[in-house]
C-alpha positions as CSV (number, residue, x, y, z in Angstrom):
1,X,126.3,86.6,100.1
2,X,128.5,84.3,98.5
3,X,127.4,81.2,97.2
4,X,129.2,78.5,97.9
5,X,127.5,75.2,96.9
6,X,124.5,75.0,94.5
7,X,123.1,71.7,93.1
8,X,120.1,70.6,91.1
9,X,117.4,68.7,93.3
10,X,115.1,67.9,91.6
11,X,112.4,68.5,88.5
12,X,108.1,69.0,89.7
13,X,104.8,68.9,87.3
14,X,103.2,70.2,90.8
15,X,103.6,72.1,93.5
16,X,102.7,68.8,95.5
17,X,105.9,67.2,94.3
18,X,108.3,69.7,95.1
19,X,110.7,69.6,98.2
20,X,109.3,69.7,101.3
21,X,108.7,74.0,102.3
22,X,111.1,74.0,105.1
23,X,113.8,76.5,103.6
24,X,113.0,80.0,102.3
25,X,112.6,79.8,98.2
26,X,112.4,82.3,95.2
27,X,111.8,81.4,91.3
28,X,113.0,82.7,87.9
29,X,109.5,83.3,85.9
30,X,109.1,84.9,82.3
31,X,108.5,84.7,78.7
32,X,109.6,81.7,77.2
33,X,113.1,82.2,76.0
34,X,113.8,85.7,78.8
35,X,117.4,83.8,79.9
36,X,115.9,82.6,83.1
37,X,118.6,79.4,83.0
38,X,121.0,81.5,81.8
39,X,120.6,83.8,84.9
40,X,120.5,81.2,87.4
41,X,123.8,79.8,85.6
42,X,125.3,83.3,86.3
43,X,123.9,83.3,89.8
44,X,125.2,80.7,91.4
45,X,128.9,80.7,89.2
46,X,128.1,77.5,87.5
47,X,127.8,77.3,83.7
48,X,126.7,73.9,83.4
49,X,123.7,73.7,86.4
50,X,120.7,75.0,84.9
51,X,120.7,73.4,81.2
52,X,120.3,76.4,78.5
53,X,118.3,75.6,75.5
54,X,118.5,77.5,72.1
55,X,114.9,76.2,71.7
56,X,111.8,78.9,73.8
57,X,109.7,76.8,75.8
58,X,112.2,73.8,76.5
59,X,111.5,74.0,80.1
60,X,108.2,72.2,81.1
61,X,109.0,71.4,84.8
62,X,109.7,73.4,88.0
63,X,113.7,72.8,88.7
64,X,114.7,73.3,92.4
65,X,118.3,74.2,93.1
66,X,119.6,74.2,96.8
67,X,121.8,77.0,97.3
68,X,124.6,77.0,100.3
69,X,122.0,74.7,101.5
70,X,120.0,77.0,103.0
71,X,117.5,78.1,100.5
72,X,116.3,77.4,97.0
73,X,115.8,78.4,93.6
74,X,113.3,77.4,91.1
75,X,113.6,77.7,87.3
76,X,109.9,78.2,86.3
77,X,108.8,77.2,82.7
78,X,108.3,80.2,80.6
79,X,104.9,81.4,79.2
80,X,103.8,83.3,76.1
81,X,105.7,80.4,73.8
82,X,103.0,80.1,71.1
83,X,104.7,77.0,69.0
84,X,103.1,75.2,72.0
85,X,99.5,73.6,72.2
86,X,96.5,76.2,73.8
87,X,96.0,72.8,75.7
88,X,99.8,72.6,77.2
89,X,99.8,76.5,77.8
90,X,96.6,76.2,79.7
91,X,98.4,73.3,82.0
92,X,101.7,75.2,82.6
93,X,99.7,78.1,83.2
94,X,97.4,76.5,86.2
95,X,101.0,74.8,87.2
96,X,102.1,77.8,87.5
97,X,100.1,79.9,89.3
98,X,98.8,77.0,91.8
99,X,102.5,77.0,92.5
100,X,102.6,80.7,93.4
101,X,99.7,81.0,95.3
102,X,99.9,78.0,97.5
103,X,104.0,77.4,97.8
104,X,104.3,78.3,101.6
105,X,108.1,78.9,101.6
106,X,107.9,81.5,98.6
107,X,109.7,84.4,99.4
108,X,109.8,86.5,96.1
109,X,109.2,85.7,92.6
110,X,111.9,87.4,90.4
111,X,110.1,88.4,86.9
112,X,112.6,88.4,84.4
113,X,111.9,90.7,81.4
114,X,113.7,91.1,78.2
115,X,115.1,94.8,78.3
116,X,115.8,94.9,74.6
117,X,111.9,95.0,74.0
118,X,108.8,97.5,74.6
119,X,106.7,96.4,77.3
120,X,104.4,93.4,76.8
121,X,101.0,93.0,77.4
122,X,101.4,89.2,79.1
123,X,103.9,90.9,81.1
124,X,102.0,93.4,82.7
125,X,99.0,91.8,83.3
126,X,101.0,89.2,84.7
127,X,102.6,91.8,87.1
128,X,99.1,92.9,87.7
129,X,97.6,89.6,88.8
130,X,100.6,89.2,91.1
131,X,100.3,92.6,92.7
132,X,96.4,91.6,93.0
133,X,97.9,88.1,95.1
134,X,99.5,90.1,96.9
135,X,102.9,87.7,95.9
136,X,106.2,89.9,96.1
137,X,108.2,90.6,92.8
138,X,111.3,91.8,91.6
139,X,111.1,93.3,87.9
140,X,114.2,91.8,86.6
141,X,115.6,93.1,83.3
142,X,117.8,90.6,81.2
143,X,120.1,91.4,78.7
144,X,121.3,94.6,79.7
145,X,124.8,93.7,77.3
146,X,122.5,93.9,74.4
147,X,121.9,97.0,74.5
148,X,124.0,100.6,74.5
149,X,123.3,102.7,77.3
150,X,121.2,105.5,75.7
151,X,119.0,102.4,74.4
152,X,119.1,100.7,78.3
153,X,118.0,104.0,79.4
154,X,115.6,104.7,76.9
155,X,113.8,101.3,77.5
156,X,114.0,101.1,81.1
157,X,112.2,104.5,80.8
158,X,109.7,103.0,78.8
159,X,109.1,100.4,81.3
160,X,108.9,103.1,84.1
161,X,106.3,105.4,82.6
162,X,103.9,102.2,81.2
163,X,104.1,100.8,85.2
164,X,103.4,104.4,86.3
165,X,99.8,104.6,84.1
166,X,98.5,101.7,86.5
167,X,100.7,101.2,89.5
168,X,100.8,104.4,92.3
169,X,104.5,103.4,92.8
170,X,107.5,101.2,90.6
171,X,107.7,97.6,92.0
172,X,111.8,97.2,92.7
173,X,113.7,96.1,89.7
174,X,117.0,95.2,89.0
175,X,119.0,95.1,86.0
176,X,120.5,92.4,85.0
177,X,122.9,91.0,82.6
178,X,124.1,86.8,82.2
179,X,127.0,88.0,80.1
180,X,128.5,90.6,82.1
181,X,127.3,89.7,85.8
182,X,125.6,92.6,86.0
183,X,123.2,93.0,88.9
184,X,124.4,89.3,90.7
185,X,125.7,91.6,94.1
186,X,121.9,93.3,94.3
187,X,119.9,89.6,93.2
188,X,122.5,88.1,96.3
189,X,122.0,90.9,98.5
190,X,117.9,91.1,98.2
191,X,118.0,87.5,98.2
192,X,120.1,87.4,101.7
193,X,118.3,90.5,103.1
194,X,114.7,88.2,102.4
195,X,115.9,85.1,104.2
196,X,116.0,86.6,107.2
197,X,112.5,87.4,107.1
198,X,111.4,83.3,106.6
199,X,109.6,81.5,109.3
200,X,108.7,78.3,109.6
């Protein structure tokens, strides 16, 4: 898939507000500050669509992007930023998940997850709920530039062996990098591979 056209649609406090469910969507969730604008920037080959912020927790809205015009992405806000109110997390968080469990044109989410860190507790009981909503994932690692490749393959190894303690089989990942483009060919190709599954 190549993407052709991509433009911002518009900004949602609830899943009642977002656009119509009439085109096959995925969305960009993760801690607060995981490069989730960043990789939708290197996604669609425009620097300058999804604003980037040097301050965690800037996004507090659900950003639709129409892509080729035939399907959409959705920058989610991230969670786990703790410089924000227990009252504001709380709201984001029932955003959030009404979003998931209720948005009829979700496809996939894509979880996007620092590979420079250990795994996180927030993470994985986040993966855990998912798995338990039966909502489809991608494990996608960011920041795969940051790190050598012993240390990518040391952490990504990490990763593997926490999932395996709780999880009969590895959800699909991907490994990603903003920088480099690094895993843009398999996010396209699951991406095109997944439309073809959506019914109205």
């Amino acid at each position: 898939m190549k993407i052709k056209e991509a433009e911002f649609i518009t900004s949602s406090v609830m899943e009642s507000q977002c656009p119509k469910p009439q085109l096959p969507e995925y969305a960009f969730i993760g801690r607060s500050n995981v490069g989730k604008s960043l990789l939708t920037n290197m996604l669609t080959g425009n620097k300058k669509l999804a604003k980037v912020s040097g301050s965690p927790g800037k996004t507090i809205t659900m950003n639709h992007f129409l892509i080729n015009k035939t399907w959409y992405l959705v920058d989610l806000p991230g969670y786990g930023f703790a410089k924000r109110s227990k009252t504001e997390r709380k709201k984001w968080e029932r955003m959030i998940r009404h979003y998931i469990l209720t948005r009829s044109n979700l496809m996939s989410l894509f979880l996007l997850i620092d590979l420079r860190h250990e795994p996180q507790k927030n993470d994985m009981e986040f993966m855990e709920w998912l798995a338990m909503s039966q909502i489809p994932f991608v494990i996608t690692f960011t920041k795969a530039d940051k790190l050598s490749k012993v240390n990518k393959e040391k952490n990504l190894a990490a990763y593997k062996n926490a999932l395996l303690q709780e999880w009969a089989e590895l959800p699909p990942y991907i490994v990603t990098s903003a920088v480099t483009g690094d895993g843009k060919e398999e996010l396209l190709q699951y991406i095109e591979e997944t439309n073809a599954l959506f019914r109205l």
